[in-house]
C-alpha positions in Angstrom: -99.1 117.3 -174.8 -99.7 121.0 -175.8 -97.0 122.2 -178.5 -95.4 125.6 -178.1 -97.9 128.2 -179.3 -101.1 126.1 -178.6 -102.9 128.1 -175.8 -105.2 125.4 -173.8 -108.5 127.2 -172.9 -110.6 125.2 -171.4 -110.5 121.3 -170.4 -112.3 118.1 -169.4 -110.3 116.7 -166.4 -113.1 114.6 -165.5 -113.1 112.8 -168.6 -110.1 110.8 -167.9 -111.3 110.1 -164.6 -114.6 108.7 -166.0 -113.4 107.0 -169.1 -110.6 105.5 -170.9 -109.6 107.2 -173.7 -108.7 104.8 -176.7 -107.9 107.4 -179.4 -107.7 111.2 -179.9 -108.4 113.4 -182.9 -107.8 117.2 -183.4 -110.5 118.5 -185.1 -111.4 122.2 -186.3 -114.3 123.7 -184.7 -117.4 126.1 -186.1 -117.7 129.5 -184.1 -119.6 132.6 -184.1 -117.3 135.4 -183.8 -118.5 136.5 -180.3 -118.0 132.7 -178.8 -114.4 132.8 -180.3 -113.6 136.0 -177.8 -115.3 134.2 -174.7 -113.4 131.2 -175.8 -110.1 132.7 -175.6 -111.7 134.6 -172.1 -112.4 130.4 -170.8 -115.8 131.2 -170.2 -116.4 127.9 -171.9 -117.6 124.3 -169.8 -116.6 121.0 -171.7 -118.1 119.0 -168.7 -121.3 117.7 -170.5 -120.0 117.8 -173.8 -120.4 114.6 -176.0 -120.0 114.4 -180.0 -122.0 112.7 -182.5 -121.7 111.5 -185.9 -124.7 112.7 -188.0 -125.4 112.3 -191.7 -121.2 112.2 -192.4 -121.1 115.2 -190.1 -119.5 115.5 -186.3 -121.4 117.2 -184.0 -120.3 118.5 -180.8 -123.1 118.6 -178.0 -123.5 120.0 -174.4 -120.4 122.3 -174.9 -121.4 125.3 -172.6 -120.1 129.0 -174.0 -121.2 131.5 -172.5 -122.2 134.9 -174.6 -119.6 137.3 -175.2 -120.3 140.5 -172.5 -119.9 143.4 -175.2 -121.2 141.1 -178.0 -124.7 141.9 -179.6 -125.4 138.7 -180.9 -128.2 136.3 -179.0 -126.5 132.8 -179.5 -127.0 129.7 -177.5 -124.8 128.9 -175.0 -125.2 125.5 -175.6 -126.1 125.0 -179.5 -124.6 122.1 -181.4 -121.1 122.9 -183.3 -120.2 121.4 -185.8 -116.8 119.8 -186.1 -113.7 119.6 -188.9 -112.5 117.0 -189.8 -111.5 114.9 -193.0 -114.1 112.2 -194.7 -111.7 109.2 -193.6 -111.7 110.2 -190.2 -115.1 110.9 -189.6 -115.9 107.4 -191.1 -113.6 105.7 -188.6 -115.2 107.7 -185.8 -118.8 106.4 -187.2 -117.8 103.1 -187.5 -116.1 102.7 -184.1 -119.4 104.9 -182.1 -121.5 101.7 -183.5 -119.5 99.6 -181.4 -121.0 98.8 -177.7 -119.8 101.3 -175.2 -117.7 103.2 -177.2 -118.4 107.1 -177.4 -116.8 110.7 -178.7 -115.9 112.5 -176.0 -114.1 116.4 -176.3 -110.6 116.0 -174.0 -110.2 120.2 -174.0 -110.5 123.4 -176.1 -107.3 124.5 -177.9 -106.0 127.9 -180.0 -103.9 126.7 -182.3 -102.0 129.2 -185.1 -105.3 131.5 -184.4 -108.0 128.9 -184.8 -109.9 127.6 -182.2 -109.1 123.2 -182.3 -111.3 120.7 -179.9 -109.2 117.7 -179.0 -112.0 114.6 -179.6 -111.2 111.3 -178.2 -112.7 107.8 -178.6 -113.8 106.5 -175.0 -115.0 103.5 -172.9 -116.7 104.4 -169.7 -114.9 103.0 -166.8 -117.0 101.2 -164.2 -116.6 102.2 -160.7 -113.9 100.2 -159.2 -111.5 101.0 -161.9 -112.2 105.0 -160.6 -111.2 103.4 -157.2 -108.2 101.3 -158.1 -106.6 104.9 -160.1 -107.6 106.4 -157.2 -105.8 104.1 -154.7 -102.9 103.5 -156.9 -102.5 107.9 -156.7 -102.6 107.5 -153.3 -100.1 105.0 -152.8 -98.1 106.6 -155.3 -98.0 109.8 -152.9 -97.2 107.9 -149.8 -94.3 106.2 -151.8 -93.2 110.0 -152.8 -93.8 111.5 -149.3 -91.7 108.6 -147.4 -88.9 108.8 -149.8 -88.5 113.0 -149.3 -88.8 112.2 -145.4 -85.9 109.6 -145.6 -83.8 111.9 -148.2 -84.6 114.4 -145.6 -83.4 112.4 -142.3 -80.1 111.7 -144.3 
């Protein structure tokens, strides 16, 4: 998934455990300087985060930085940031949001070439017996894995 050079910072695991992901965007992200240096540090949380389309604008919610230790600068650690990304695409993104159930959700944080990238994807939140049938499907996955090595081992 990451390309050579890309340096994955921070990530939402649980977000592919909670939802299905029906399509992913890599958007541009607005920083202060001292968030870009705790950013590239990981002391960043994505697990609340949520995006919204605003007046033609993206928003990116709940996104948790925390300040920069040497920086001087009093920022929120969780203020809105707003995202970049191309008129078409933010369109789409407003036009599928509308639909029931459907919501923006940030997959992980991302350098890319030197600039900070936030990898947004279109979701539907799973209900709770599809979290148990991924779950047991793992599982039995495993145990298929762990018999195989034991009889490749007996051999």
């Amino acid at each position: 998934m990451s390309r050579r050079g890309d340096q994955v910072v921070i990530s939402n695991r649980k977000a592919r455990h909670d939802y299905h992901v029906l399509d992913i965007w890599e958007c541009g992200i607005v920083l202060e300087g001292s968030e870009v240096k705790s950013l590239r540090e990981g002391k960043a949380n994505l697990q609340d985060g949520y995006a919204r389309v605003e007046d033609g604008e993206v928003w990116l919610n709940g996104m948790h930085v925390s300040p920069y230790v040497f920086s001087r600068a009093e920022l929120d650690p969780v203020r809105r940031r707003k995202l970049l990304l191309h008129h078409g695409e933010i369109e789409e993104m407003r036009q599928r949001t509308q639909e029931k159930g459907l919501t923006l959700i940030p997959l992980r944080v991302y350098f890319k070439d030197g600039r900070a990238k936030v990898e947004l994807a279109i979701c539907k939140g799973k209900k709770n017996y599809d979290k148990r049938h991924v779950l047991a499907e793992r599982d039995a996955m495993r145990e298929a894995e762990r018999a195989l090595k034991e009889r490749q081992r007996d051999s």
